[in-house]
Every structure is written in structure tokens, then in C-alpha cells.
N, CA, C and O atoms as a GROMACS GRO file, in nm:
protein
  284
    1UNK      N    1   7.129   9.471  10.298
    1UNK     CA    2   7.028   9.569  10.264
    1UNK      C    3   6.967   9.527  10.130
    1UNK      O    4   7.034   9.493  10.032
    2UNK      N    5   6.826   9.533  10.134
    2UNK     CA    6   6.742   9.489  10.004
    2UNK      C    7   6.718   9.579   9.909
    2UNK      O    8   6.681   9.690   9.948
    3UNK      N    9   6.729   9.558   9.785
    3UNK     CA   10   6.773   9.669   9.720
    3UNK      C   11   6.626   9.682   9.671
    3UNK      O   12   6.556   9.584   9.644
    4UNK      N   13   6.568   9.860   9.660
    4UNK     CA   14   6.430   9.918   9.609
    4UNK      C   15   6.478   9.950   9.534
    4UNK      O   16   6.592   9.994   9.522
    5UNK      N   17   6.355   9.924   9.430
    5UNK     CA   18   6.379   9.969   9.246
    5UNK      C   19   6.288  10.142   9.238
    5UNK      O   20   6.290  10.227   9.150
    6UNK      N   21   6.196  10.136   9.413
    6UNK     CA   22   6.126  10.249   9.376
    6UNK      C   23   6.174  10.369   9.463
    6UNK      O   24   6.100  10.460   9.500
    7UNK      N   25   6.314  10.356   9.492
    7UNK     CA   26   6.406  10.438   9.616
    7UNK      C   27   6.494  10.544   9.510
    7UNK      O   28   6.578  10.524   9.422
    8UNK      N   29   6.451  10.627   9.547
    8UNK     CA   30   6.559  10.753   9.490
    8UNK      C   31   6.684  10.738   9.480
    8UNK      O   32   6.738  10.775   9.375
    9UNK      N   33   6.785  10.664   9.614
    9UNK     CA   34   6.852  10.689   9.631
    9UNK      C   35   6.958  10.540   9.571
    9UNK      O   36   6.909  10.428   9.563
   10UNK      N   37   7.093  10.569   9.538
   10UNK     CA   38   7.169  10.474   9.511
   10UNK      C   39   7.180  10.439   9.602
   10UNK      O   40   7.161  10.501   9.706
   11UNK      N   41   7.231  10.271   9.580
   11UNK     CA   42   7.297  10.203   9.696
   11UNK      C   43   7.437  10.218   9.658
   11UNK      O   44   7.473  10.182   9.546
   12UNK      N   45   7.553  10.289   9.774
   12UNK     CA   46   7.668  10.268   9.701
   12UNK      C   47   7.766  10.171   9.787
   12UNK      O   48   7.717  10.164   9.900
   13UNK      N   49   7.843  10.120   9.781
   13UNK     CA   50   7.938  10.048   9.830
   13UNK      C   51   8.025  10.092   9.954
   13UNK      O   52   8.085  10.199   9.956
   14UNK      N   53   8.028   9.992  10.067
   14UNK     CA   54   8.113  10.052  10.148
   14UNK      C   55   8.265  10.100  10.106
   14UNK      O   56   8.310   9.996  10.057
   15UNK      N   57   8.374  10.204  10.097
   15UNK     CA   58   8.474  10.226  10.072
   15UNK      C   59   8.596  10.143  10.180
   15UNK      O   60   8.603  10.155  10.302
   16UNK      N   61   8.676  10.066  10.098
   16UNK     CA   62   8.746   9.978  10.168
   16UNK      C   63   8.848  10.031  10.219
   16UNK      O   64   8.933   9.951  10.257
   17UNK      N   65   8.880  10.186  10.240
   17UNK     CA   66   8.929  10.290  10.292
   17UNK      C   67   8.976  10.407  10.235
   17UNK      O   68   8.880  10.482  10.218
   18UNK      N   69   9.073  10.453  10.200
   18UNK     CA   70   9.096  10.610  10.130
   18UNK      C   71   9.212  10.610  10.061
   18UNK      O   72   9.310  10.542  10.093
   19UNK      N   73   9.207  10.695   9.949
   19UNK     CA   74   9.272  10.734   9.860
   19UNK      C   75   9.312  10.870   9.866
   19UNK      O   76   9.226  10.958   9.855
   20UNK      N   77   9.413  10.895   9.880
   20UNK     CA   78   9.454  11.049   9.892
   20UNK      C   79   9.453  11.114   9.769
   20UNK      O   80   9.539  11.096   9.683
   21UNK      N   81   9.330  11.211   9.754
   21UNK     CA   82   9.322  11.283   9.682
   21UNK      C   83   9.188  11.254   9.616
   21UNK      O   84   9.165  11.341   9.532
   22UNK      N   85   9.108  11.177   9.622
   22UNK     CA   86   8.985  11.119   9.575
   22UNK      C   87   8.894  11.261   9.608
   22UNK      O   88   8.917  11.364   9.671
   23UNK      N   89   8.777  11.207   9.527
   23UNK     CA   90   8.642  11.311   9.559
   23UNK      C   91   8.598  11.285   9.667
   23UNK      O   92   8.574  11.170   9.703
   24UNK      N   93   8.578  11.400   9.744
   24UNK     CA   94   8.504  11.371   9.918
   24UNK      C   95   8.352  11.426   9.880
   24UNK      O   96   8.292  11.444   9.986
   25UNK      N   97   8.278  11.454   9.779
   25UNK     CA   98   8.181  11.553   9.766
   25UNK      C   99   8.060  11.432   9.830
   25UNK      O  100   7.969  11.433   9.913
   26UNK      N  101   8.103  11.366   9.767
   26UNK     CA  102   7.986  11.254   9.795
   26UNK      C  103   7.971  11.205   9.851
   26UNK      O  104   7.874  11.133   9.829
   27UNK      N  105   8.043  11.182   9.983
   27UNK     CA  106   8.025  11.107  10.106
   27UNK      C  107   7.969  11.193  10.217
   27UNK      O  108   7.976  11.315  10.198
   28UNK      N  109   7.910  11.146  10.339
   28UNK     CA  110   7.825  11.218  10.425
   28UNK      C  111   7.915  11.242  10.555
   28UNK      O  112   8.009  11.170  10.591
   29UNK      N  113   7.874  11.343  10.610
   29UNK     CA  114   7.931  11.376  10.750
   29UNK      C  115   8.009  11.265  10.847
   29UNK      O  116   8.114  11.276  10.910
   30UNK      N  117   7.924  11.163  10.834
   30UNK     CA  118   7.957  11.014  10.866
   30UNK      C  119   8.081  10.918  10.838
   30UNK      O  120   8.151  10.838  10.902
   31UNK      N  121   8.071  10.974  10.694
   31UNK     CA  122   8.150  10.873  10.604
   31UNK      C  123   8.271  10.947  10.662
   31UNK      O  124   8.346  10.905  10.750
   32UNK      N  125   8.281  11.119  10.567
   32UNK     CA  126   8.395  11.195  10.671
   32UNK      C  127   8.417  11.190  10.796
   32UNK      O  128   8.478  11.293  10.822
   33UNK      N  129   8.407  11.142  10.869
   33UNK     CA  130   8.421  11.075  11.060
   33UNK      C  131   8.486  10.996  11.028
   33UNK      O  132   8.606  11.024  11.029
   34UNK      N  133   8.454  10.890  10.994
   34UNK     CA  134   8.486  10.768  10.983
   34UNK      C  135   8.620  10.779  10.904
   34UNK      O  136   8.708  10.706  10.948
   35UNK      N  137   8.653  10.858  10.795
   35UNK     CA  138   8.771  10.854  10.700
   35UNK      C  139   8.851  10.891  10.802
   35UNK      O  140   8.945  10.818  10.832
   36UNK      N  141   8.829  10.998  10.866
   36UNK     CA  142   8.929  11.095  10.984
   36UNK      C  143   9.001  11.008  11.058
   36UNK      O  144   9.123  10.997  11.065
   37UNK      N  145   8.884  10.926  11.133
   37UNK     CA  146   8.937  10.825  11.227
   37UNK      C  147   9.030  10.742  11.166
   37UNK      O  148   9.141  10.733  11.217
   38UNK      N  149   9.002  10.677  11.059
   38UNK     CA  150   9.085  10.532  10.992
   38UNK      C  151   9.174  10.617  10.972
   38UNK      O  152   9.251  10.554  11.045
   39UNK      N  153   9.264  10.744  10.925
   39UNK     CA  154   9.377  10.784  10.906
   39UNK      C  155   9.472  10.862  11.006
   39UNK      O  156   9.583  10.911  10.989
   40UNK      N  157   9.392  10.856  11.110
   40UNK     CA  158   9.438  10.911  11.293
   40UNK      C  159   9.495  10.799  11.297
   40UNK      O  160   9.618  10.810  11.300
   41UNK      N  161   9.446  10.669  11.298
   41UNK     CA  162   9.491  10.538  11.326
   41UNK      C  163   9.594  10.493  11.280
   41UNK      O  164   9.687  10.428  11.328
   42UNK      N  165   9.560  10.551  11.137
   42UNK     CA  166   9.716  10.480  11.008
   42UNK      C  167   9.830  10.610  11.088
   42UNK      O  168   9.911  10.570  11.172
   43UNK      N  169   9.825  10.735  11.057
   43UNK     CA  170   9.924  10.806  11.111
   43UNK      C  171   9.974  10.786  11.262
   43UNK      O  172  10.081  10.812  11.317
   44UNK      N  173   9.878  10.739  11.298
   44UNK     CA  174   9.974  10.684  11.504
   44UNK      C  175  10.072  10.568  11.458
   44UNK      O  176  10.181  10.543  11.509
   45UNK      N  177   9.995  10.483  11.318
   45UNK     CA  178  10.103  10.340  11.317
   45UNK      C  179  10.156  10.362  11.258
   45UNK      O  180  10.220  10.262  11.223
   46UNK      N  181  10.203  10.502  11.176
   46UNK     CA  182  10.314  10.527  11.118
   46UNK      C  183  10.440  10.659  11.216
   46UNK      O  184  10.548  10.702  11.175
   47UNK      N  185  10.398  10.677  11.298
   47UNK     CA  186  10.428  10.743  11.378
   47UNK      C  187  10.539  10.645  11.435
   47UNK      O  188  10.661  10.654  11.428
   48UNK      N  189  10.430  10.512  11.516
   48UNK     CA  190  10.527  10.430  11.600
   48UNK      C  191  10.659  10.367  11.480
   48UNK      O  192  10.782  10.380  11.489
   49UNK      N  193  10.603  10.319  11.405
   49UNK     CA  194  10.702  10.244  11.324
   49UNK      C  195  10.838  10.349  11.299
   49UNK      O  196  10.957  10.316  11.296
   50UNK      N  197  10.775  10.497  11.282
   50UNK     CA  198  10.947  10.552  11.248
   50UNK      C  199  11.012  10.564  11.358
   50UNK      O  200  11.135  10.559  11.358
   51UNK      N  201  10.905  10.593  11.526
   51UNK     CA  202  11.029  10.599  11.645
   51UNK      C  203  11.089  10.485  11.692
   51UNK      O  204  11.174  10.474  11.780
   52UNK      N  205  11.008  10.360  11.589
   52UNK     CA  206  11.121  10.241  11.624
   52UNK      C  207  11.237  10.218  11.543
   52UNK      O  208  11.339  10.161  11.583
   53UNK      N  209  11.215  10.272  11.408
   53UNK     CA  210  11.325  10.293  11.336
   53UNK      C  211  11.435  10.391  11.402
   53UNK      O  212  11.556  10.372  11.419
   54UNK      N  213  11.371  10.479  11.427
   54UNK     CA  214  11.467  10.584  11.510
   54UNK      C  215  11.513  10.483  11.594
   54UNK      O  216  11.593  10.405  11.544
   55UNK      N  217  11.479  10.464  11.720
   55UNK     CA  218  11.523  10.310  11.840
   55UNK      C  219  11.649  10.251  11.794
   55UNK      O  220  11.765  10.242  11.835
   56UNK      N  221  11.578  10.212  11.691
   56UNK     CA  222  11.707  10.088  11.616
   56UNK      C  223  11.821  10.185  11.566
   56UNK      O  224  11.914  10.185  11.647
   57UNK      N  225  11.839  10.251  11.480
   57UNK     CA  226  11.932  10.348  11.423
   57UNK      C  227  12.007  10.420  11.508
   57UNK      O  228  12.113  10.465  11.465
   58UNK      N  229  11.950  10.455  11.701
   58UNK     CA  230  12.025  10.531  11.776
   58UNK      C  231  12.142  10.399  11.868
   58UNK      O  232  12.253  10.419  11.915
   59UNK      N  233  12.066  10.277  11.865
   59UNK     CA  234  12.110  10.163  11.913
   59UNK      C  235  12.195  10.125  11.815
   59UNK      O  236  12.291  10.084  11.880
   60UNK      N  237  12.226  10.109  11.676
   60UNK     CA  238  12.321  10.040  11.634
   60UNK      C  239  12.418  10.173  11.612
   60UNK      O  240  12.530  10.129  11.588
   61UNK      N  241  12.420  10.335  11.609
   61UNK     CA  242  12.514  10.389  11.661
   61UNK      C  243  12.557  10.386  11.743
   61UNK      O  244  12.680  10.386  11.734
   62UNK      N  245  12.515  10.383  11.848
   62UNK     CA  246  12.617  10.397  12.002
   62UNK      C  247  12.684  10.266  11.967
   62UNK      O  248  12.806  10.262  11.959
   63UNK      N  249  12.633  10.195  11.952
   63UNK     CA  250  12.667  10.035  11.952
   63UNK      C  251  12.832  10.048  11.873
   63UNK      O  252  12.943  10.021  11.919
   64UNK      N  253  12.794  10.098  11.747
   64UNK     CA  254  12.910  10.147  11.656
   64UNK      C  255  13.024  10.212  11.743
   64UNK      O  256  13.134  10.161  11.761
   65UNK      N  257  12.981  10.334  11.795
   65UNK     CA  258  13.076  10.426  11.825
   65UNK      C  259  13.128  10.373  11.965
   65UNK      O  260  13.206  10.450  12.022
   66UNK      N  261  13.104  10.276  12.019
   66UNK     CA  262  13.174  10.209  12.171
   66UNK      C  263  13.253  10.131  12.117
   66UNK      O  264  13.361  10.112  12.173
   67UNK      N  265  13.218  10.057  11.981
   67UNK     CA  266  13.298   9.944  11.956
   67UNK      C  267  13.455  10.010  11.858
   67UNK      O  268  13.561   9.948  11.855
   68UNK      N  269  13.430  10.139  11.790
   68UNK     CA  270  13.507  10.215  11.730
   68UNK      C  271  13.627  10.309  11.884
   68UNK      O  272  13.738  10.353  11.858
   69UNK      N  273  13.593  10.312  11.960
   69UNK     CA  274  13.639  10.317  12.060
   69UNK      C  275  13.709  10.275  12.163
   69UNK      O  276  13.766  10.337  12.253
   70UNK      N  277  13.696  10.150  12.139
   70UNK     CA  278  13.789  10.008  12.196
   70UNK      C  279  13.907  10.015  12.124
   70UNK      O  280  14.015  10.016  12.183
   71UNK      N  281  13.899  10.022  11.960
   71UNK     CA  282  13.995  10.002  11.960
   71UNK      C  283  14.138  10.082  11.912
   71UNK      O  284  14.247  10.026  11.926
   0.00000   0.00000   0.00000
């Protein structure tokens, strides 16, 4: 985008994503869409990562408690 010296408006920078707790005043309906989405996304991949932690943690108990059991 070519920048006008006789344009009202700033040019501002795309945001390289979000900061929790930042000013939202200034961004447009758009921008808020767009933030929503990119943190739907981060919270699903933080979602999966803890039910694989969970996965692993229910697997190396049983694992534990069969082998505590043998003997």
C-alpha cells in the first residue's frame, strides 16, 4: 500500500497477533474477527496438547499400577 501524505487516515501496521490485555479501542470490527478467530485456534491447540498430556499421564499410570501389581 502507497502511502498518501494527503489521507486522513494513518497507516497502521498489521498486528502480529494478541496480547492479552492490550487496547482493543482501535481496531475495527474486522480486526476483532480476526483476533477471535486466531485465539479459537490457539485455545483448540491448547486444548489438544493438555488431552494428550492427560493420554500420557493416564498411560504411564495404569502402566504403573499393573506393574506394582505383579509384584
Amino acid at each position: 500500500m502507497a502511502f498518501d501524505p494527503f489521507s486522513d487516515e494513518r497507516v497502521r501496521p498489521a498486528p502480529k497477533g494478541h496480547d492479552l490485555g492490550e487496547d482493543l479501542s482501535s481496531l475495527s470490527i474486522e480486526e476483532l474477527d480476526e483476533r477471535i478467530s486466531l485465539l479459537e485456534r490457539e485455545i483448540g491447540r491448547l486444548r489438544e496438547a493438555r488431552e494428550s498430556k492427560e493420554n500420557t499421564r493416564a498411560a504411564a499410570s495404569a502402566f504403573f499400577r499393573t506393574e506394582a501389581a505383579r509384584s
